[in-house]
C-alpha positions as CSV (number, residue, x, y, z in Angstrom):
1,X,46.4,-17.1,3.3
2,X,45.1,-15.3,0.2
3,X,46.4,-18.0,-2.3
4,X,45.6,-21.6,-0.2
5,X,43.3,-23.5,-1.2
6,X,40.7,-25.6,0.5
7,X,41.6,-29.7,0.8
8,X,39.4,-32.0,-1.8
9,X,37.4,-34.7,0.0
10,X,40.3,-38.0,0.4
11,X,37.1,-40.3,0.1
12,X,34.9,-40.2,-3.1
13,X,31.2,-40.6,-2.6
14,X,30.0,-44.2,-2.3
15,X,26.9,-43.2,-4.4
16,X,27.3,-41.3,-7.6
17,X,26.4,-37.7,-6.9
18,X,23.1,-38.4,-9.6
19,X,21.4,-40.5,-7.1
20,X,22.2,-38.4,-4.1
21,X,18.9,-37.2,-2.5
22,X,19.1,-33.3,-1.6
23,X,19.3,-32.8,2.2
24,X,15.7,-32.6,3.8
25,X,14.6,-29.1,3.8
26,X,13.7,-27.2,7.4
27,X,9.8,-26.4,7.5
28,X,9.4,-22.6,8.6
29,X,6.8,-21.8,11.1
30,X,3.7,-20.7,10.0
31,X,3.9,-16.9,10.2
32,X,1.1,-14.9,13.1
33,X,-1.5,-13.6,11.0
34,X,-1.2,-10.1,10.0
35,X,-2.7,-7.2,12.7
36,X,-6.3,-6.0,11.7
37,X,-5.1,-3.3,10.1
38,X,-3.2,-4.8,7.3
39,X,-5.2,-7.7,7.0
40,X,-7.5,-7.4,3.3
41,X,-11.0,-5.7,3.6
42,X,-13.7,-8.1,3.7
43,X,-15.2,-9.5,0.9
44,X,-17.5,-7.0,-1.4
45,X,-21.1,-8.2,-1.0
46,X,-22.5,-6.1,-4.0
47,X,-19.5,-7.4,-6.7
48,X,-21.4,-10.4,-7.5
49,X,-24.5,-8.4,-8.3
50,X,-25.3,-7.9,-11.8
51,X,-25.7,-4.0,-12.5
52,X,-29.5,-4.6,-13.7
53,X,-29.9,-6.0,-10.1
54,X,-28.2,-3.0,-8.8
55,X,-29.8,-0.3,-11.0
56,X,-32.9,-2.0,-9.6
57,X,-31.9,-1.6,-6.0
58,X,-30.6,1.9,-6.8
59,X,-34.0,3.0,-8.1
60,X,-35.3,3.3,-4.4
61,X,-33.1,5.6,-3.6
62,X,-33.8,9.4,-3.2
63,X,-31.9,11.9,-5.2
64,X,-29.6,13.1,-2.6
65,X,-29.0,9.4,-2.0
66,X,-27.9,8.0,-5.5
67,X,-25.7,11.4,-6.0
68,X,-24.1,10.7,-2.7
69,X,-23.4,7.3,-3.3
70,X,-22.0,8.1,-6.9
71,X,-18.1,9.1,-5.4
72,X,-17.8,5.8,-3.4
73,X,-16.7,3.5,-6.6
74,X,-16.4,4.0,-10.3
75,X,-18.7,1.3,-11.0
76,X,-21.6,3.0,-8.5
77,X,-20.4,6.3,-10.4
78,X,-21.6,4.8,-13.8
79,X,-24.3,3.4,-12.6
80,X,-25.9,6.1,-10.5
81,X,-25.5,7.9,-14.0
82,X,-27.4,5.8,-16.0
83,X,-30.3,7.6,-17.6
84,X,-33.0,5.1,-17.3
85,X,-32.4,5.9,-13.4
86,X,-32.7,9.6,-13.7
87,X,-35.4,9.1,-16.2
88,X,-37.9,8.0,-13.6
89,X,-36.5,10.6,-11.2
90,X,-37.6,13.2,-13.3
91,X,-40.8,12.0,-14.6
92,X,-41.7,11.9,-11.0
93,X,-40.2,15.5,-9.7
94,X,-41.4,18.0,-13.3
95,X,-43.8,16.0,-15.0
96,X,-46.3,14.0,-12.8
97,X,-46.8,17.3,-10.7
98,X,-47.7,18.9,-13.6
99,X,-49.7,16.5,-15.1
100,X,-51.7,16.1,-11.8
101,X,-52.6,20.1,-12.2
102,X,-54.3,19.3,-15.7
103,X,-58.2,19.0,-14.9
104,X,-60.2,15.8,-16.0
């Protein structure tokens, strides 16, 4: 049965095979939604936030604060390094103390 080969059609198409339409497609049913813990995180709240707006929020924070929050993202990272930040931090820890010493 190696060398036969199949029959041709006996009947050729009434409409040229130009004009045919394609047989309908099936519709696939709409997948379950992925379990919890593949599903993407939750949109990021501070990515819309314009890094002046955050250096301004991140100016509350203690010390201990801002240099723990530095390791959670590279762009926190940069900005918890920004030297306007750590600027006020040390004007406030060495030289208002010391200032406040000077008499008059």
């Amino acid at each position: 049965m190696a060398g036969t080969k199949r029959p041709l059609p006996s009947d050729p198409p009434s409409v040229p095979s130009q004009q045919q339409q394609p047989p309908s497609k099936r519709l696939r049913p709409n997948p379950p939604p992925p379990p919890a813990s593949t599903r993407p995180p939750a949109r990021d709240l501070r990515t819309p936030l314009s890094d002046e707006l955050l250096l301004r929020i991140l100016s509350f924070l203690p010390p201990r604060r801002l240099l723990a929050l530095a390791p959670v993202s590279r762009r926190l990272y940069h900005l918890a390094a920004d030297s306007q930040l750590w600027r006020a931090l040390y004007y406030a820890r060495f030289v208002l103390p010391r200032a406040m010493r000077i008499p008059g």
